[in-house]
DRENDO-1510 file (C-alpha; in Angstrom, 1 decimal, always signed):
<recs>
REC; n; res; u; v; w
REC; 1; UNK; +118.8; +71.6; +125.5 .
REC; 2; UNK; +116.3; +73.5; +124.4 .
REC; 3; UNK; +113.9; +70.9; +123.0 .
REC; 4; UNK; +114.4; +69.3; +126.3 .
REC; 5; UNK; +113.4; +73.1; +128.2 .
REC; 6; UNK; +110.2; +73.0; +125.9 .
REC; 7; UNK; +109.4; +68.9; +126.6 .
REC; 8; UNK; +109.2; +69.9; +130.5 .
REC; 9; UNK; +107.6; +73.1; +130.5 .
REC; 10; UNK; +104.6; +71.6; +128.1 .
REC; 11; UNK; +104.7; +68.5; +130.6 .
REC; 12; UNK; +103.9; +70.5; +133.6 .
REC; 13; UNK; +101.2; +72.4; +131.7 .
REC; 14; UNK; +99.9; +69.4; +130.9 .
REC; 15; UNK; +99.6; +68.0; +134.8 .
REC; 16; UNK; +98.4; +71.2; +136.1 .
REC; 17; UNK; +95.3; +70.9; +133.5 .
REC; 18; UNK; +95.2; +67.4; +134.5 .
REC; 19; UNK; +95.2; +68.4; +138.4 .
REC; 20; UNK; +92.5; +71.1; +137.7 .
REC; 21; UNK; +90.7; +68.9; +136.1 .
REC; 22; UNK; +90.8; +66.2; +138.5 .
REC; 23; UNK; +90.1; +68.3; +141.5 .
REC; 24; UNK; +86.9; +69.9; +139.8 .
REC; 25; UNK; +85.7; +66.9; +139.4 .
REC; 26; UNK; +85.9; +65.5; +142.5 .
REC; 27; UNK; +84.7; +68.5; +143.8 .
REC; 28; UNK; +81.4; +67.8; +142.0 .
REC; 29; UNK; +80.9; +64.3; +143.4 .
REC; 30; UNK; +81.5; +65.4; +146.3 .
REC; 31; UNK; +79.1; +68.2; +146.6 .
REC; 32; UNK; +76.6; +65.6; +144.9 .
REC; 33; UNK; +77.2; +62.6; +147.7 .
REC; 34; UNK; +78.6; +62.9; +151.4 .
REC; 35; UNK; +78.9; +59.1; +151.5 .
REC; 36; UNK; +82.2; +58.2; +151.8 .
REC; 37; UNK; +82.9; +55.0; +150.5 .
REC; 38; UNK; +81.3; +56.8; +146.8 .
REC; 39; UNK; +83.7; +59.0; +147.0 .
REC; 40; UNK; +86.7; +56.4; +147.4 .
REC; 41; UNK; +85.1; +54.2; +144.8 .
REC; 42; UNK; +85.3; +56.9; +142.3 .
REC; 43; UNK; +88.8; +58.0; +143.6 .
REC; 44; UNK; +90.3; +54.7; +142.5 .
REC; 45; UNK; +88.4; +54.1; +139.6 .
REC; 46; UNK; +90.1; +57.6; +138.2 .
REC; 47; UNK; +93.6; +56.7; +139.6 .
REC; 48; UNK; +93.0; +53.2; +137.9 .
REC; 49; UNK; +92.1; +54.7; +134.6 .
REC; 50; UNK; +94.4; +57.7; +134.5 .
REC; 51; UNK; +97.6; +55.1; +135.5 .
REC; 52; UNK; +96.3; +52.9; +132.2 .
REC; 53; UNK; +96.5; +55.6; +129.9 .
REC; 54; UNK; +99.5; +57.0; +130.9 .
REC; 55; UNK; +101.2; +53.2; +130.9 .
REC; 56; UNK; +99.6; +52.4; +127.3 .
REC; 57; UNK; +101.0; +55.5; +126.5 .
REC; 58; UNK; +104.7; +54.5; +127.3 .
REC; 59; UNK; +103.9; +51.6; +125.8 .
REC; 60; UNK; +103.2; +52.7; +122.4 .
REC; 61; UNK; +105.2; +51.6; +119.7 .
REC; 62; UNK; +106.1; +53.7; +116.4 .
REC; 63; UNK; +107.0; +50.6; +114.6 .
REC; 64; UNK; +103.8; +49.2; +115.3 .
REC; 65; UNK; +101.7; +51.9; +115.1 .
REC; 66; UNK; +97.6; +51.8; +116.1 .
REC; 67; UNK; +96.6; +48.4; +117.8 .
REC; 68; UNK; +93.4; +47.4; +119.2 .
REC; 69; UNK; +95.0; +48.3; +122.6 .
REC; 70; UNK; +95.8; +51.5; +121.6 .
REC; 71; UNK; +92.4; +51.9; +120.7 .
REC; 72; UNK; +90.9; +50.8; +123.9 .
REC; 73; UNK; +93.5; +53.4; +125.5 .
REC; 74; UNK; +92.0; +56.4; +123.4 .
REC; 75; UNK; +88.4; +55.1; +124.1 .
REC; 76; UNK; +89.4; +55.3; +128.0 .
REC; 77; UNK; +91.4; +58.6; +127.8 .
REC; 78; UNK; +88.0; +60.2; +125.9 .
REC; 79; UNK; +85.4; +58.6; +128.6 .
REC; 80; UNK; +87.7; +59.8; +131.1 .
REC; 81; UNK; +88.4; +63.3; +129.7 .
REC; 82; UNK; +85.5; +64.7; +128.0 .
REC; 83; UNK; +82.9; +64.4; +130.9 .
REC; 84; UNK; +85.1; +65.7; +133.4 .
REC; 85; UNK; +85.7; +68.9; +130.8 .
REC; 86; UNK; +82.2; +69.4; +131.3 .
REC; 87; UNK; +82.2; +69.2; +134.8 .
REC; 88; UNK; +85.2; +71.6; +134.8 .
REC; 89; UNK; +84.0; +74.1; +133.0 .
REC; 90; UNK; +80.1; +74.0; +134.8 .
REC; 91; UNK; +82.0; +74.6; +138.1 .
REC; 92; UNK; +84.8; +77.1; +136.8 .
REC; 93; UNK; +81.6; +79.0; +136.0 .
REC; 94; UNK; +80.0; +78.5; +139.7 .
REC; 95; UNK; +83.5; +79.4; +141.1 .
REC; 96; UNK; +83.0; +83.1; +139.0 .
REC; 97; UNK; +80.0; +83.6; +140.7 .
REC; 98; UNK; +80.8; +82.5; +143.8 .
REC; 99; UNK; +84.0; +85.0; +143.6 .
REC; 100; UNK; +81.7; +88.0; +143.1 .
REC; 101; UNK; +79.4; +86.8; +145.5 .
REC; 102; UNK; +81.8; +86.7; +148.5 .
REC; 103; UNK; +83.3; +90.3; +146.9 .
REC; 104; UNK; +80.0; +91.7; +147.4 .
REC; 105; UNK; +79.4; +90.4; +150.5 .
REC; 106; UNK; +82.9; +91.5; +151.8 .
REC; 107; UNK; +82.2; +94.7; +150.7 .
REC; 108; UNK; +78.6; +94.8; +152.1 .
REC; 109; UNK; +79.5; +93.8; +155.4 .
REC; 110; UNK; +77.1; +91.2; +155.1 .
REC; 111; UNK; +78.0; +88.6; +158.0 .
REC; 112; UNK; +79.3; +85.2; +156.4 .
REC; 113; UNK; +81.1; +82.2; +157.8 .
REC; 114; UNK; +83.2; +82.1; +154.9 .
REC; 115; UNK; +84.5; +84.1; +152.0 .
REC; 116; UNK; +83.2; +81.9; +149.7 .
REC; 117; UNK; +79.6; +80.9; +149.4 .
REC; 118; UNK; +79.3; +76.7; +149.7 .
REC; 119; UNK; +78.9; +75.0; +146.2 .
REC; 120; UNK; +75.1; +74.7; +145.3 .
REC; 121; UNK; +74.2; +70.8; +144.9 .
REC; 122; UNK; +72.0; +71.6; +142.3 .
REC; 123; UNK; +75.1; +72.7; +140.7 .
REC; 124; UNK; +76.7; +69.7; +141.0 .
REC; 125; UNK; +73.5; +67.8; +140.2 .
REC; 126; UNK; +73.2; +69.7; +136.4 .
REC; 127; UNK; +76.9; +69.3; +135.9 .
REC; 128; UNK; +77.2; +65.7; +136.7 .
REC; 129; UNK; +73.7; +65.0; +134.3 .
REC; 130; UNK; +75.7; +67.1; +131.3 .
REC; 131; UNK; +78.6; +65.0; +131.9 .
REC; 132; UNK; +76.5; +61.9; +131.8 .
REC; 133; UNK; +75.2; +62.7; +127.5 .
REC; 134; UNK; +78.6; +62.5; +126.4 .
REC; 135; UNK; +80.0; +59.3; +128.9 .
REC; 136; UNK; +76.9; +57.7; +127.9 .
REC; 137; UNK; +77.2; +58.7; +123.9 .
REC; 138; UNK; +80.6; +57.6; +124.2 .
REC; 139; UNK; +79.9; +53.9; +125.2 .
REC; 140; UNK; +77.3; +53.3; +123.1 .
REC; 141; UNK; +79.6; +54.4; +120.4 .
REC; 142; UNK; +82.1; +52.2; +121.3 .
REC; 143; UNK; +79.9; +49.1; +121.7 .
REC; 144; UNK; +77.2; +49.7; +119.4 .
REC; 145; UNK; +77.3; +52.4; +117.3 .
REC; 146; UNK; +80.8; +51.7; +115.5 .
REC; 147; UNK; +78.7; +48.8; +113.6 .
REC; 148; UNK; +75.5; +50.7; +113.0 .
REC; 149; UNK; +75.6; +50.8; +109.4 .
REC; 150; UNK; +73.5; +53.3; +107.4 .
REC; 151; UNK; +72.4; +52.5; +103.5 .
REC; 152; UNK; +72.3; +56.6; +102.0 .
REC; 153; UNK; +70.6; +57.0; +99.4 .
REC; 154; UNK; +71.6; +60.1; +97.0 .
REC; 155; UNK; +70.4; +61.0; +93.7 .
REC; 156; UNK; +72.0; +63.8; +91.1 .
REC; 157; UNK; +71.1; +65.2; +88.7 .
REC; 158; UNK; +73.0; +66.2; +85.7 .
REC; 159; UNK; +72.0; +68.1; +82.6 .
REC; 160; UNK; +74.4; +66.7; +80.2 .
REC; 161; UNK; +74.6; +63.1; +81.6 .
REC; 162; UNK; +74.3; +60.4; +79.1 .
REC; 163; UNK; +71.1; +59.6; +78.2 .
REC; 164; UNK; +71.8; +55.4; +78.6 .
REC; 165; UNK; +73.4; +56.4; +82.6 .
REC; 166; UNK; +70.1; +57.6; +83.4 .
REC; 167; UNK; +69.0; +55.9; +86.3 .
REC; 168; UNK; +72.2; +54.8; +86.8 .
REC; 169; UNK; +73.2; +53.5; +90.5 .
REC; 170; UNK; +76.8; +53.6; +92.2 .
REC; 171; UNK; +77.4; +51.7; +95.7 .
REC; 172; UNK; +80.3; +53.7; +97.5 .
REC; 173; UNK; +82.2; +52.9; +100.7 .
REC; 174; UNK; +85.5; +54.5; +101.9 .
REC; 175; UNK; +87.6; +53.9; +104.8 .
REC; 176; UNK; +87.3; +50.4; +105.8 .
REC; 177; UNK; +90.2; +50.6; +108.4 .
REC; 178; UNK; +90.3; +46.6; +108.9 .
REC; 179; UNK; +93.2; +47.0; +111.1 .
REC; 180; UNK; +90.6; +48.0; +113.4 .
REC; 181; UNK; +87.2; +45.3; +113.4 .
REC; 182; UNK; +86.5; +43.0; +115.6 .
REC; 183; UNK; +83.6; +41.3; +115.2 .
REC; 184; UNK; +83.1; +39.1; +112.1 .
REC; 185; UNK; +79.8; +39.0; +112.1 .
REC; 186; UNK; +78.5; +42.6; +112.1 .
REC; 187; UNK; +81.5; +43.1; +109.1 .
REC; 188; UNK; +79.6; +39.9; +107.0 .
REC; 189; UNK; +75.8; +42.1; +108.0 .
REC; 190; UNK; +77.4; +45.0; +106.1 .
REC; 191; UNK; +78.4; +42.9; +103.0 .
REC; 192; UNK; +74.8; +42.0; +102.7 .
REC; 193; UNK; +73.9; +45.5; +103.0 .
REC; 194; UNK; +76.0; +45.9; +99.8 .
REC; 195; UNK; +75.0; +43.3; +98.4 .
REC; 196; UNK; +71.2; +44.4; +98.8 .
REC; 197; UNK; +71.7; +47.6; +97.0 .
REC; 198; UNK; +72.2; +45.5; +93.1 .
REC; 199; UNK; +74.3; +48.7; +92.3 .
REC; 200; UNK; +75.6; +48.9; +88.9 .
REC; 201; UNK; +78.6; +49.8; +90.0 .
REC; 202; UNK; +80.6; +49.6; +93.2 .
REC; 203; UNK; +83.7; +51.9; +94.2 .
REC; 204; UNK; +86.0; +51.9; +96.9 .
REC; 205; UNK; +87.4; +55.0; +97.9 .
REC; 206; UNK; +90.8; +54.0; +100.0 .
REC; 207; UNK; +91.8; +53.3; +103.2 .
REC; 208; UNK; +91.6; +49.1; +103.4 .
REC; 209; UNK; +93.7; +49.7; +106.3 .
REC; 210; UNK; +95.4; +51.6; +109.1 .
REC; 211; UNK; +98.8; +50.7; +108.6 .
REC; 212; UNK; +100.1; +47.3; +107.4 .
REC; 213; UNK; +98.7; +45.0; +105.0 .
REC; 214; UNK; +98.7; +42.2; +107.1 .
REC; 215; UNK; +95.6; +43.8; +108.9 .
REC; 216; UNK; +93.6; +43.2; +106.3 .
REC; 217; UNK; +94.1; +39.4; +106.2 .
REC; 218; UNK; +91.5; +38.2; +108.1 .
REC; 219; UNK; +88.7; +39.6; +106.2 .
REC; 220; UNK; +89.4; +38.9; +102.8 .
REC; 221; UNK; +87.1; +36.2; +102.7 .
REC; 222; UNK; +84.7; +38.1; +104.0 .
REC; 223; UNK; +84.8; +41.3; +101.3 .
REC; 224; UNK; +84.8; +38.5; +98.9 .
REC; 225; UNK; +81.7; +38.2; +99.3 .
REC; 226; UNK; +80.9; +41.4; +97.5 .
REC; 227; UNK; +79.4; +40.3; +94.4 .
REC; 228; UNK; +80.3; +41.0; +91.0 .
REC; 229; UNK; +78.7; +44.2; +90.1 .
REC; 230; UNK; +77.9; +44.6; +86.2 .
REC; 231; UNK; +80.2; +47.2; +85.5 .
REC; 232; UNK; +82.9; +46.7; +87.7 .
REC; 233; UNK; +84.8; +47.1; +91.2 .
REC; 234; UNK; +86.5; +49.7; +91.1 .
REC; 235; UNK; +88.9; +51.8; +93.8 .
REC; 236; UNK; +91.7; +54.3; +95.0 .
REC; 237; UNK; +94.5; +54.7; +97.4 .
REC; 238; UNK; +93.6; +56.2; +100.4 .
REC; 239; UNK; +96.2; +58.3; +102.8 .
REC; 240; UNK; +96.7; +55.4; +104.7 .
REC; 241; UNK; +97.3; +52.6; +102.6 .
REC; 242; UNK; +100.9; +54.3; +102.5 .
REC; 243; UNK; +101.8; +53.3; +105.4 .
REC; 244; UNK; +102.9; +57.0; +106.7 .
REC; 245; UNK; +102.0; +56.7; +110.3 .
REC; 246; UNK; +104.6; +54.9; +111.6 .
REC; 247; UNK; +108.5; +54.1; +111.7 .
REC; 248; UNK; +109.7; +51.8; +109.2 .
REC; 249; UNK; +113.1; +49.9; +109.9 .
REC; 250; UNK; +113.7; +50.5; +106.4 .
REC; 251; UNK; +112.9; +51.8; +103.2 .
REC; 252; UNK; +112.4; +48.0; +102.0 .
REC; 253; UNK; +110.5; +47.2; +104.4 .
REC; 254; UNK; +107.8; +50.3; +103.8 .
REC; 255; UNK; +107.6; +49.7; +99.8 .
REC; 256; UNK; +107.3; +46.0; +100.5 .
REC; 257; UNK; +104.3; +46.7; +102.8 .
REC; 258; UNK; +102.7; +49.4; +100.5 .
REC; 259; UNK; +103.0; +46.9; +97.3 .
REC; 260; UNK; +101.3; +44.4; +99.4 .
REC; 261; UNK; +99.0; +46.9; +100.6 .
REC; 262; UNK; +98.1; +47.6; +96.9 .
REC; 263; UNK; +97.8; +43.7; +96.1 .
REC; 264; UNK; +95.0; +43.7; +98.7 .
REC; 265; UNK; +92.2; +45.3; +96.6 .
REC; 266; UNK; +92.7; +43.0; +94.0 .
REC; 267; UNK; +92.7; +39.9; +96.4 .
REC; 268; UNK; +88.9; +41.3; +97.2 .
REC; 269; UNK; +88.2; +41.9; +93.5 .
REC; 270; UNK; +88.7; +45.5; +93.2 .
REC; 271; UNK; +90.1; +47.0; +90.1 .
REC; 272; UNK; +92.9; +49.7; +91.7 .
REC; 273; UNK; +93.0; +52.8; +90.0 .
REC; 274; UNK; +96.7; +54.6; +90.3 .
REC; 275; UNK; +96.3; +58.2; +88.6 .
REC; 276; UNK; +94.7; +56.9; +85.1 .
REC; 277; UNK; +91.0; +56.8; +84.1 .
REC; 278; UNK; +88.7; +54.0; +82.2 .
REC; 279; UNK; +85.8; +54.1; +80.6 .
REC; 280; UNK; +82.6; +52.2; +81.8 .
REC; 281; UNK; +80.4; +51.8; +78.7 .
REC; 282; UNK; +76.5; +51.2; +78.8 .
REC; 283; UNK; +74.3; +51.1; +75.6 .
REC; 284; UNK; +76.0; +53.4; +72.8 .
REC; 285; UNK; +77.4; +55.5; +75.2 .
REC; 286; UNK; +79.8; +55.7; +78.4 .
REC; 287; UNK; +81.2; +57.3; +81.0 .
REC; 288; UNK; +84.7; +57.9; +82.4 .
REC; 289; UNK; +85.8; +56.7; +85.8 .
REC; 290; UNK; +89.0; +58.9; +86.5 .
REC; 291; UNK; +90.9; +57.4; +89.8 .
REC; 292; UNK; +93.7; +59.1; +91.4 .
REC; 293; UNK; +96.1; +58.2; +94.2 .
REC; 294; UNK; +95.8; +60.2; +97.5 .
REC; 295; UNK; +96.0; +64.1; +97.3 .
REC; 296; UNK; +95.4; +65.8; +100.9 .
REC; 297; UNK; +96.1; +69.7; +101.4 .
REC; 298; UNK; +97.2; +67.9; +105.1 .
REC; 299; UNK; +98.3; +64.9; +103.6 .
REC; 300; UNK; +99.9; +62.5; +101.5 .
REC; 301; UNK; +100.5; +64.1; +97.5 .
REC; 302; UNK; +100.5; +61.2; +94.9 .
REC; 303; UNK; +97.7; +62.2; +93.1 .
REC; 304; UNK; +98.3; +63.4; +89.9 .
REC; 305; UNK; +95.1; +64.4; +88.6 .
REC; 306; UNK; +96.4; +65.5; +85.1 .
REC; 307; UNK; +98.1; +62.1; +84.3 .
REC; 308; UNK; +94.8; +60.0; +84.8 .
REC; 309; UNK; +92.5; +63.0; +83.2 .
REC; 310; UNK; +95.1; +62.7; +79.8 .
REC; 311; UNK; +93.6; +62.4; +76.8 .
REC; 312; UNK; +90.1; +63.3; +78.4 .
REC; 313; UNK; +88.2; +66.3; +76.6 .
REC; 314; UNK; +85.9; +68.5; +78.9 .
REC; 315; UNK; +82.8; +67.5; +77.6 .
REC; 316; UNK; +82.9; +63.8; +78.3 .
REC; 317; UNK; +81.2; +63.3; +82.1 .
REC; 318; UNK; +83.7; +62.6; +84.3 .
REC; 319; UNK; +83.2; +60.6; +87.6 .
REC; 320; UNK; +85.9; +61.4; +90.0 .
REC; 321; UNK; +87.7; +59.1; +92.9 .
REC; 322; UNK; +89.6; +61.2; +95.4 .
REC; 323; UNK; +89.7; +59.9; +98.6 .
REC; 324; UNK; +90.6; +63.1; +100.6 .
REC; 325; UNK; +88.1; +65.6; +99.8 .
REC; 326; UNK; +90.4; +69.0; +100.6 .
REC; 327; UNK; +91.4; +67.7; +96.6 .
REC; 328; UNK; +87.7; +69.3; +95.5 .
REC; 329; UNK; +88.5; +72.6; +96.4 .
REC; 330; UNK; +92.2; +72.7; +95.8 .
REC; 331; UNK; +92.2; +71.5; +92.3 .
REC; 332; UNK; +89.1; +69.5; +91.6 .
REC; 333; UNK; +86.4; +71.9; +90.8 .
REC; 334; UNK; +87.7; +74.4; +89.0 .
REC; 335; UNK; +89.4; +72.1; +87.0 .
REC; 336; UNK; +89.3; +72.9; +83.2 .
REC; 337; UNK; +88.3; +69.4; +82.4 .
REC; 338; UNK; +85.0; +69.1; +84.5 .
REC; 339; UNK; +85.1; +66.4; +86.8 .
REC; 340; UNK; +81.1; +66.3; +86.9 .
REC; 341; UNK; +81.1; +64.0; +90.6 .
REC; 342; UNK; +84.3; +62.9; +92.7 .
REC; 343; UNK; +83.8; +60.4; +95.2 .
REC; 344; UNK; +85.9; +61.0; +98.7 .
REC; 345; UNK; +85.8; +59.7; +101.8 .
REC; 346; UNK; +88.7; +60.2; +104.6 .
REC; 347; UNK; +87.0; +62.7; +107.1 .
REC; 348; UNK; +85.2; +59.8; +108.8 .
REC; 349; UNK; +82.4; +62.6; +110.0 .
REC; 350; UNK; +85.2; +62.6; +113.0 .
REC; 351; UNK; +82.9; +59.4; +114.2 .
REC; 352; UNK; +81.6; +62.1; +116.2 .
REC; 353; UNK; +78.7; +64.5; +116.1 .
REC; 354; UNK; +74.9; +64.8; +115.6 .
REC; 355; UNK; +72.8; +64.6; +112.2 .
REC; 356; UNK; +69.2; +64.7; +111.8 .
REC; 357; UNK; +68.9; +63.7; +108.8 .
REC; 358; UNK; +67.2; +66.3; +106.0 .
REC; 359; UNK; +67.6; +69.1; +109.1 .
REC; 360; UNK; +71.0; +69.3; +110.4 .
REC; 361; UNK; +74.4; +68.0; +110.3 .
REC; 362; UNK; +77.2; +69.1; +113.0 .
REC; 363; UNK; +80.5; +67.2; +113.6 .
REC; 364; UNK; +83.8; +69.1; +114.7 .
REC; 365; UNK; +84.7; +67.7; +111.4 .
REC; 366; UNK; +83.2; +71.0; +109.6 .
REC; 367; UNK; +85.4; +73.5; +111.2 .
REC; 368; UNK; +88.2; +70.7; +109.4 .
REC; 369; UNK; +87.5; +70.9; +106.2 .
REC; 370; UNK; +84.8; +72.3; +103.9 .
REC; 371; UNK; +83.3; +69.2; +102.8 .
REC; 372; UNK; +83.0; +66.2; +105.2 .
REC; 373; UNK; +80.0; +64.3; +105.0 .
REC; 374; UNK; +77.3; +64.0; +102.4 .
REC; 375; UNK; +76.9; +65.7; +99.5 .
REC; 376; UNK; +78.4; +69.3; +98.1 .
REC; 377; UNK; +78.2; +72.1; +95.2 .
REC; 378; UNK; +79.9; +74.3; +93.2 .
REC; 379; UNK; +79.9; +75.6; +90.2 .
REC; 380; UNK; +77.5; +72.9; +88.6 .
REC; 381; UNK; +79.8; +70.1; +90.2 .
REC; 382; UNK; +79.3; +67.3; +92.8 .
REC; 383; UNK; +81.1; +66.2; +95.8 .
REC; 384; UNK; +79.6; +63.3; +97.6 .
REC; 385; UNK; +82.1; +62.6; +101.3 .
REC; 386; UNK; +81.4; +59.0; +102.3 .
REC; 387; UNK; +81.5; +59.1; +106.2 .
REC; 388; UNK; +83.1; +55.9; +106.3 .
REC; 389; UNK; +82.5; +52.2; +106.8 .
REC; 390; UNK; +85.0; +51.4; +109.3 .
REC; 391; UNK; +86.9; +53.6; +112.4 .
REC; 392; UNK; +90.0; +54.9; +113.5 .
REC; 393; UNK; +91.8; +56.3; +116.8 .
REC; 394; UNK; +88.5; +56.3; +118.6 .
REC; 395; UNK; +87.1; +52.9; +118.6 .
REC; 396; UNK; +83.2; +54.0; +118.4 .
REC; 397; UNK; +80.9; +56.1; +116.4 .
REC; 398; UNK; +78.4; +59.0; +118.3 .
REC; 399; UNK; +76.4; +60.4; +115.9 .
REC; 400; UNK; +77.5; +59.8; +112.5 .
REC; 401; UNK; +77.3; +56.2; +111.6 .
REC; 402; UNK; +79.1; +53.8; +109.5 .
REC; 403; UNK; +78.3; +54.7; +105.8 .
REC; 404; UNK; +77.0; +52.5; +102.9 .
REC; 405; UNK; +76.2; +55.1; +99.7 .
REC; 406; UNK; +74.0; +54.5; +97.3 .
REC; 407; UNK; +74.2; +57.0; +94.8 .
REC; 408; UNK; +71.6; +57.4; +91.2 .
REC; 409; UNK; +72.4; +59.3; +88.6 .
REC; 410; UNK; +70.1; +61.1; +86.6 .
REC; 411; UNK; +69.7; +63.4; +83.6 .
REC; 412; UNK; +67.5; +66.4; +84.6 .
REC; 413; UNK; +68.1; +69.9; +85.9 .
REC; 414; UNK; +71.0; +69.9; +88.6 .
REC; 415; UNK; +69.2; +70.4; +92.0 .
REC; 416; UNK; +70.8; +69.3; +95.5 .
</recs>
């Protein structure tokens, strides 16, 4: 009974914010146009919108789990939402100054038709322009920027690398998501990309999908078309390639589907690391590659960092794959074994924010976790956060791209 108390009283909240929002922001269009038939147009274009996303929302399936409609919906409920924020809050604000305005007036005896001074088109005007960067971001994002891939490049320097890993290069992606592409000819540009880089090495930090394993199915061929790299293809369990998210019939089913899931990096010729290490050899010396199954302070725990670190002594350089990069601060870098670099990916940047490269880097993703895109250090060790080469939830990237890394090792005085 009381579940249900609490279901109803947060559904009302929620359709008063929804009615407050709505009414602001049809307050602002029509303080910015008189003419009528604007005014209807944008009426039904909200009721049309608002009645999809609360239908796709019945509509969604647990069983199922994220499709391309329920990415569409999401897209929708943020072009609809996030602007109209804007203009909510821009004309809550006028509302506070029109409130002491009409106080003072009151109490002046200053002769006014109304209580309230009329809204200010200009007002409306500025709100309405705000509200436009992030509609306008937001469909860009979802038509071009979700495919704008970026080749960063990222050298690091280590004191006590090997003198033969000197120069060195690693091609990393993470979070392909291929539950969630649809366009087969911007996925085969970003194979070239990789393919451009002639990498010594390429790893795959997790995530080949959102959910099931059939997802990835259509694009085997494609990531087949990664070449061989010299020293390997190499990867990791990401937090979704458990198949977590969603309701399984049965237990069956799930390990059936996470098994399969597994079988799919070595259908595009990666080497799946579960919790054990290898060594990659060059020259007389060599490396170790460490690769552990997801481990998330939010999420999934299957790593088991001191299984695939056994028989590993702390000098030896360590390269880590993580894919979820709370593991760094949790466990990773104080570590008595020294994991020199770890490769994660999993934040996606949030597919949303703004990065000038060299200058500055903001994404709601920060205030998330303490390492999200790029590279990090502490205590004399690296963390390099891939933003990602695919998307998730929101179908669209604003701001921080689709990521192909390209990282160089080299032996020198550690500098970031």
């Amino acid at each position: 009974m009381l579940k249900i108390y609490l279901m109803t009283i947060r559904l009302i909240i929620f359709f008063l914010i929804i009615t407050l929002i709505e009414f602001y922001a049809f307050q602002a269009v029509k303080t910015f146009t008189k003419v009528r038939w604007v005014q209807w147009v944008y009426l039904v274009v909200s009721i049309i919108a608002i009645a999809f996303i609360a239908y796709q929302f019945t509509k969604f399936d647990r069983s199922v789990g994220q499709t391309k409609m329920t990415l569409i919906t999401l897209g929708v409920l943020l072009l609809v939402l996030i602007p109209k924020l804007i203009l909510t809050l821009v004309l809550l604000i006028e509302d506070v100054f029109r409130l002491f305005s009409g106080v003072y007036l009151k109490i002046s005896g200053t002769s006014t038709d109304s209580f309230l001074p009329e809204r200010r088109k200009f007002v409306s005007q500025l709100a309405l322009g705000i509200a436009a960067i992030p509609f306008s971001s937001l469909i860009y994002g979802m038509t071009l920027g979700k495919y704008n891939y970026k080749v960063i490049r990222q050298q690091i320097f280590f004191p006590d690398l090997p003198d033969a890993f000197d120069g060195f290069k690693i091609t990393q992606i993470s979070d392909v998501h291929s539950g969630s592409f649809d366009d087969p000819e911007k996925i085969e540009h970003a194979i070239d990309l990789i393919n451009a880089q002639d990498a010594d090495m390429i790893l795959f930090t997790g995530d080949i999908v959102n959910t099931h394993a059939k997802e990835m199915l259509p694009w085997i061929s494609i990531f087949n078309k990664i070449k061989p790299h010299p020293y390997g293809k190499h990867a990791v369990l990401g937090n979704h390639d458990y198949g977590e998210y969603v309701t399984w019939k049965t237990k069956k089913d799930k390990q059936e589907n996470f098994e399969n899931i597994k079988a799919l990096y070595g259908k595009i010729g990666f080497d799946l690391m579960l919790n054990t290490h290898k060594y990659i050899h060059k020259g007389e010396d060599r490396i170790a590659l460490v690769g552990v199954e997801n481990w998330g302070v939010r999420f999934k725990k299957a790593g088991d960092l001191h299984k695939a670190s056994e028989g590993l002594s702390k000098e030896e350089f360590k390269i880590l794959m993580s894919h979820d990069p709370s593991h760094w601060d949790a466990e990773v870098n104080q570590h008595p074994k020294d994991f020199h670099l770890t490769l994660s990916g999993h934040t996606h940047g949030l597919q949303f924010g703004i990065e000038i490269p060299g200058y500055f880097k903001w994404s709601p993703a920060q205030y998330i976790y303490n390492q999200w895109a790029g590279l990090y250090e502490k205590y004399g060790k690296y963390i390099y956060v891939n933003r990602g080469f695919g998307f998730h939830a929101y179908p669209g990237r604003v701001g921080i791209m689709p990521e192909i890394t390209v990282i160089e090792l080299k032996k020198g005085k550690n500098v970031v």
